[in-house]
Structures are given as structure tokens and as C-alpha cells.
C-alpha positions as CSV (number, residue, x, y, z in Angstrom):
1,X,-72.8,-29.7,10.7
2,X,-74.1,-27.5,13.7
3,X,-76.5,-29.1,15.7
4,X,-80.0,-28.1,13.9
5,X,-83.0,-26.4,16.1
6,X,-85.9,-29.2,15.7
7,X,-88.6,-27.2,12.7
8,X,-92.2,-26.2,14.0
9,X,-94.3,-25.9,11.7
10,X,-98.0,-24.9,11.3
11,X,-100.8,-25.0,8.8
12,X,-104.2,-23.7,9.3
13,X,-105.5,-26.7,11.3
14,X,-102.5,-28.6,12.7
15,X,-99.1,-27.9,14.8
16,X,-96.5,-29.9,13.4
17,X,-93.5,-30.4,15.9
18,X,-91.2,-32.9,17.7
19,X,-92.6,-36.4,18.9
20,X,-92.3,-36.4,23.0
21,X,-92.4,-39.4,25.8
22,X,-96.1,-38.2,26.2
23,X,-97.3,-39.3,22.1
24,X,-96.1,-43.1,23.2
25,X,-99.8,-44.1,24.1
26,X,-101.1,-42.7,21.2
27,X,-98.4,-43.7,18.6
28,X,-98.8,-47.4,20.2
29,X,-102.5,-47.4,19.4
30,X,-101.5,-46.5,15.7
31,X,-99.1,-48.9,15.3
32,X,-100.6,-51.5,17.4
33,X,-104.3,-50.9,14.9
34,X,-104.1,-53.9,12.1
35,X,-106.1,-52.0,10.2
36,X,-103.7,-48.7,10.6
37,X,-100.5,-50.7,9.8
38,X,-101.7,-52.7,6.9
39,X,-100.2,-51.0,4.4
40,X,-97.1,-50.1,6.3
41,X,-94.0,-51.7,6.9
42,X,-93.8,-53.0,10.6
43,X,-94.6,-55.6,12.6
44,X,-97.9,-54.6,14.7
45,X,-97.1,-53.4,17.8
46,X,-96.9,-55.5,20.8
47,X,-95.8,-53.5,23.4
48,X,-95.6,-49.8,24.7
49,X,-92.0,-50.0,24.7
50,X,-92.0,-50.4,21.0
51,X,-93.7,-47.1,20.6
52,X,-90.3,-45.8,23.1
53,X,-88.7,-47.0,21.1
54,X,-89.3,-45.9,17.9
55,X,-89.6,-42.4,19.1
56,X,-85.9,-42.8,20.0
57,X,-85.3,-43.9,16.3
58,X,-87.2,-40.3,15.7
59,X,-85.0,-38.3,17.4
60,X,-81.5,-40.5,16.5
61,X,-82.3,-39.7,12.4
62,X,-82.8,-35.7,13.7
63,X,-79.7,-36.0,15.4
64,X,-77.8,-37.4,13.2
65,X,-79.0,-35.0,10.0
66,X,-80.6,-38.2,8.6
67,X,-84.5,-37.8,8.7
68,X,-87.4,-35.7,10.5
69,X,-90.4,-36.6,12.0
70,X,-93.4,-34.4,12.7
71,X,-95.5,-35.3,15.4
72,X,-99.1,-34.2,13.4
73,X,-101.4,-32.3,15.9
74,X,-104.7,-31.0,16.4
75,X,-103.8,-27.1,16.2
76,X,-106.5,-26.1,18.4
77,X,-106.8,-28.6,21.0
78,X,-103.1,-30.2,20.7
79,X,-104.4,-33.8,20.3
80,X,-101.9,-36.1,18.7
81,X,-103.2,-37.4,15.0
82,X,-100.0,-39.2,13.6
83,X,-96.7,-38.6,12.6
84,X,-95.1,-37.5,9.2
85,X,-92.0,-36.8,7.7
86,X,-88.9,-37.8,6.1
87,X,-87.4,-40.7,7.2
88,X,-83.8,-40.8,4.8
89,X,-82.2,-37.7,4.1
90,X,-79.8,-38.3,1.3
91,X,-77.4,-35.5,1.1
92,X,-75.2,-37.1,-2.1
93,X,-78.3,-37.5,-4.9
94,X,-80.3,-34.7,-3.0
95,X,-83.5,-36.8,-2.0
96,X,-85.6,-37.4,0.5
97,X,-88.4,-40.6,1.2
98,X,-91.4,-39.5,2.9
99,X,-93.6,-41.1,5.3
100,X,-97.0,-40.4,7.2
101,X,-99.7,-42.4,9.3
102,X,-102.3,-40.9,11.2
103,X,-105.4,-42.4,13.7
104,X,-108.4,-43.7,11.8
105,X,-110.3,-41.5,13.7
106,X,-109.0,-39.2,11.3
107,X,-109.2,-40.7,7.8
108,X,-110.5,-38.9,4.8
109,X,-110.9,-35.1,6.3
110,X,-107.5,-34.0,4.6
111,X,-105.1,-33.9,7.6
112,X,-102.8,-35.9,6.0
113,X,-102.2,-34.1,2.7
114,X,-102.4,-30.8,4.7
115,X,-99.7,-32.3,6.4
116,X,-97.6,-34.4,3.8
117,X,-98.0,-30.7,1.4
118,X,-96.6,-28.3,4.2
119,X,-93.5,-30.9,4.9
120,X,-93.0,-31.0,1.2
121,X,-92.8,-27.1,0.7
122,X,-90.4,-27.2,4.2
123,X,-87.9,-29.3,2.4
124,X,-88.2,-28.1,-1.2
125,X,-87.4,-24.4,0.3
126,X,-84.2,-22.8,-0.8
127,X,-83.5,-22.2,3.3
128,X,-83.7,-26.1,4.1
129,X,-80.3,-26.7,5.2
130,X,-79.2,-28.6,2.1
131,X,-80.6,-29.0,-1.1
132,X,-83.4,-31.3,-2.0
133,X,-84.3,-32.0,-5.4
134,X,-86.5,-35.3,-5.4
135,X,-89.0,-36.9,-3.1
136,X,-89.8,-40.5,-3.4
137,X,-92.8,-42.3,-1.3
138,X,-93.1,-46.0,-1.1
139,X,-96.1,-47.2,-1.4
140,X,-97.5,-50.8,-1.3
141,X,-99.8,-50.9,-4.7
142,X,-103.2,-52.1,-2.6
143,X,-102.8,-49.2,-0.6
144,X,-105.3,-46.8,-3.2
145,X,-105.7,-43.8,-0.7
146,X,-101.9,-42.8,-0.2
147,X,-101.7,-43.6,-4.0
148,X,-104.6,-40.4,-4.5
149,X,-102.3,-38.3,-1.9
150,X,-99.5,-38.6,-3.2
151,X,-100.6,-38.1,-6.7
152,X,-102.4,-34.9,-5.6
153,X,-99.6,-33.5,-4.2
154,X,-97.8,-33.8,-7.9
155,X,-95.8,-37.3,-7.6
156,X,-95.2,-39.5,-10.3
157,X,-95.8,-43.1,-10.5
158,X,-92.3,-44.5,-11.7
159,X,-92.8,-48.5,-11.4
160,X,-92.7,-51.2,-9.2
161,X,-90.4,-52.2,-6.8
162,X,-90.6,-56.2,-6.7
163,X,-90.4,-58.1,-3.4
164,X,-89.0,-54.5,-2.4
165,X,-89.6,-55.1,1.6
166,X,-90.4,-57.8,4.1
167,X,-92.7,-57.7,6.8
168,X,-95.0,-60.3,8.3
169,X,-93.3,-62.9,7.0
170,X,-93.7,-61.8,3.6
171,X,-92.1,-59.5,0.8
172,X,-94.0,-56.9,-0.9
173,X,-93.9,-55.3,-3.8
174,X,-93.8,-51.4,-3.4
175,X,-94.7,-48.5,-6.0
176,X,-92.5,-46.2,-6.3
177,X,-93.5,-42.8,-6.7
178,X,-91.3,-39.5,-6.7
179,X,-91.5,-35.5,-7.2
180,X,-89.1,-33.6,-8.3
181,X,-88.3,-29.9,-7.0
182,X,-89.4,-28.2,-10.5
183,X,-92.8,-30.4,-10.1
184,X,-93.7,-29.7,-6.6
185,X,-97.1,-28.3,-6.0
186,X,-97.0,-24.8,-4.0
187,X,-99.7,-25.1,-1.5
């Protein structure tokens, strides 16, 4: 596959484009935030390093056609809210698992489903460079706010994932919730 231009994209309040060296401070603050990463699968950050880090692991799943993530930004002043995209590309049962986090600062004003609904639309078109027909989000069951996104954007609950992932020293169940093309809410 050629090597693919990195997407822009923009809604009416945000500017969603590639992570950069200069989000690391604010991407460790997310992921360093116990009350951020509660219902997410990581360790909390120790380290600024880590937040290097998993830009890096960013940019290796663009490069290698396996996943995208958006840096989610303030359109008019540029600030850095969170990050969202897809983070497995699966080219042989045309899906996709999607993924978002953003600063508590901005909780509950809609940036997130603006954000989550544009990316969905970007994958779904017909121009995406290959077909998508499902999107599934992972969600831990406690976590009742991405559970309300998700389900506003069309997804389905499909069941429960048992002891699906470990983190903390701990496995969790996950819900497992998925949208098919034909479903997909046109925003």
C-alpha cells in the first residue's frame, strides 16, 4: 500500500489532526488523571516518557495501515482536548475498534461525540482507503457516559466480554458494542 497522507479533519468546533512531540504534556496529564483513566485500559501514567511513548505507538499503527489517531483540538484556539480514533484496522472482516479520551476540563459539552461522529462518517465513507463495514467500542460496563455516546451515535449493545482485559492487576469485563455501515448515523 502507498504510504497514506495523515487525514485532517474539521467539525465546526474542533481541528482534528496528527498527535505531535508538543501534545506530550498534555496527553501525560490525561493519562496520568485517575479519574480520566478509570475506565480505560492502562496503567496510570508515571512518567512523561510514557506519554513519548505512546505517541510513537500513534504514529507506528498509521504507518503501518493499522489504526489512526486524532489529536482532538480546540478549533479556535488550537488547545489540545484528547485524542480519538481507531486503534485496529482490520482489513480481512472490514472493522474497525474505536477509541477516545479527552481532559475533564472538557466533560459533558459534546466534544467528544462531535468528535467520535466525524471519525465515524471519515471511515464509513466510500473514499476511506479500504472498506469498513463494522465499528466496535469496548466499553467497561460502569463506564455509563461512553455507554450514552456510543449509543447516540447508533451502536448496538451486543453482550459482555468476560474478564475481556487486564489492567491494574485485575481483569475486566468489557461491553461490547458495534455499528454497522447500513446503521451509521449521518451527522
Amino acid at each position: 500500500m502507498p504510504n497514506l497522507v495523515f487525514p485532517i479533519i474539521e467539525t465546526p468546533r474542533l481541528l482534528l489532526n496528527r498527535l505531535t512531540k508538543y501534545d506530550r504534556e498534555p496527553l501525560f496529564a490525561i493519562f496520568s488523571d485517575p479519574k480520566i483513566i478509570e475506565y480505560y485500559d492502562v496503567e496510570r501514567f508515571k512518567s512523561i516518557a510514557e506519554a513519548d511513548r505512546l505517541i510513537e505507538y500513534f504514529d507506528a499503527r498509521f504507518d503501518s495501515n493499522t489504526g489512526i489517531r486524532w489529536a482532538i483540538r480546540d478549533k479556535s484556539s488550537g488547545e489540545f482536548l484528547g485524542t480519538c480514533g481507531f486503534t485496529n484496522w482490520n482489513e480481512f472482516d472490514h472493522s474497525a475498534v474505536v477509541g477516545y479520551e479527552l481532559s475533564k476540563d472538557y466533560w459533558g459539552k459534546g466534544y467528544a461525540t462531535e468528535a467520535v461522529a466525524t471519525i465515524l462518517n471519515f471511515i464509513f465513507d466510500e473514499s476511506f482507503h479500504f472498506y469498513v463495514h463494522r465499528v466496535e467500542a469496548l466499553i467497561l460496563p460502569s463506564n455509563k457516559p461512553s455507554e450514552k455516546l456510543v449509543k447516540n451515535l447508533g451502536f448496538r449493545l451486543e453482550g459482555t466480554l468476560r474478564g475481556k482485559c487486564y489492567w491494574n492487576n485485575d481483569f475486566h469485563d468489557m461491553n461490547m458494542y458495534a455499528v454497522l455501515r447500513n446503521e451509521q448515523l449521518k451527522k
